[in-house]
Residue, then its C-alpha position, 0 to 999 in steps of 0.5 A: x446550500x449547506x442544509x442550515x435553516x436559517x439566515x443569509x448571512x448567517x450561511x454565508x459566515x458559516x460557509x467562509x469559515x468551512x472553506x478557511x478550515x478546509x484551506x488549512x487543513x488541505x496540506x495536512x491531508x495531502x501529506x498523510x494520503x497513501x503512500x508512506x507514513x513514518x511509525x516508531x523509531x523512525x521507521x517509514x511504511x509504504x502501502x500497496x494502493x490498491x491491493x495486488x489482485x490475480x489469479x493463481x494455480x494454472x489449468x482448470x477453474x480461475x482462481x484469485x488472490x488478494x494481498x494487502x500489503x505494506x513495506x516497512x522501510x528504513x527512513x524517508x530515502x528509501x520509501x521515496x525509492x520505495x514509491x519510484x519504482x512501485x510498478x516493477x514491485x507491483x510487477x515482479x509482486x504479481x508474477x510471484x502470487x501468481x505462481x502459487x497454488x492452493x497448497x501454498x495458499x492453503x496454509x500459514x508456511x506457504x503465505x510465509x514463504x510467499x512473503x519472505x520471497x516477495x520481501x527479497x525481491x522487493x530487496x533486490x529492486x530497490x539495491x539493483x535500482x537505487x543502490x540502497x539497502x534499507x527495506x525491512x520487511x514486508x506484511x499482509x494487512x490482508x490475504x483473500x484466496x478464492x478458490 
């Protein structure tokens, strides 16, 4: 049953109390899971699930970039926007890694400049659809380059 050698009832007591701690603990995970998760002072953060992945650079051999990112947003009301419009971020996200080339990726100016350009975009959505202000910034957890 559960890999325990011992008695029948024993098991089943055992087995009643893991469901129970799993019961009450099933909320707290499901409001922890993905998406965004308050941090000081309020602030809420709001993360790419999964990663941004595409290829980049034009003609010739294929190329690839990864980004893991997340958004620092103002409170709860702009992450929910955040999270509503995440396919036109992703979207828009995408079309902007993509256009780089290996000098842009190259380097720590060209990723800076990657992700001012992203943040104000993302800026851009959530005024031009949700008419809120609020995104404060964007970062790199991680940034994978294959060239």
């Amino acid at each position: 049953m559960i890999g325990i050698l011992c008695c029948k009832p024993v098991q089943k007591k055992l087995t009643a109390w893991l469901l129970c701690g799993a019961v009450l603990a099933a909320p707290a995970f499901a409001n922890s899971g993905g998406g965004a998760a308050e941090g000081a002072a309020g602030a809420v953060y709001v993360t790419f699930k999964p990663p941004l992945v595409t290829n980049y650079g034009g003609a010739g051999r294929i190329k690839y970039v990864k980004a893991d990112m997340s958004i620092r947003v103002e409170n709860a009301a702009v992450a929910d926007s955040v999270q509503h419009n995440m396919p036109l971020i992703r979207n828009n996200l995408l079309n902007i890694m993509a256009k780089q080339t290996d000098d842009s990726l190259g380097g720590q100016p060209g990723k800076e400049a990657m992700r001012q350009e992203a943040l104000k975009e993302i800026q851009a959505i959530i005024k031009r659809e949700a008419d809120l202000e609020g995104v404060l910034d964007l970062y790199f957890n991680s940034i994978v380059v294959q060239k």
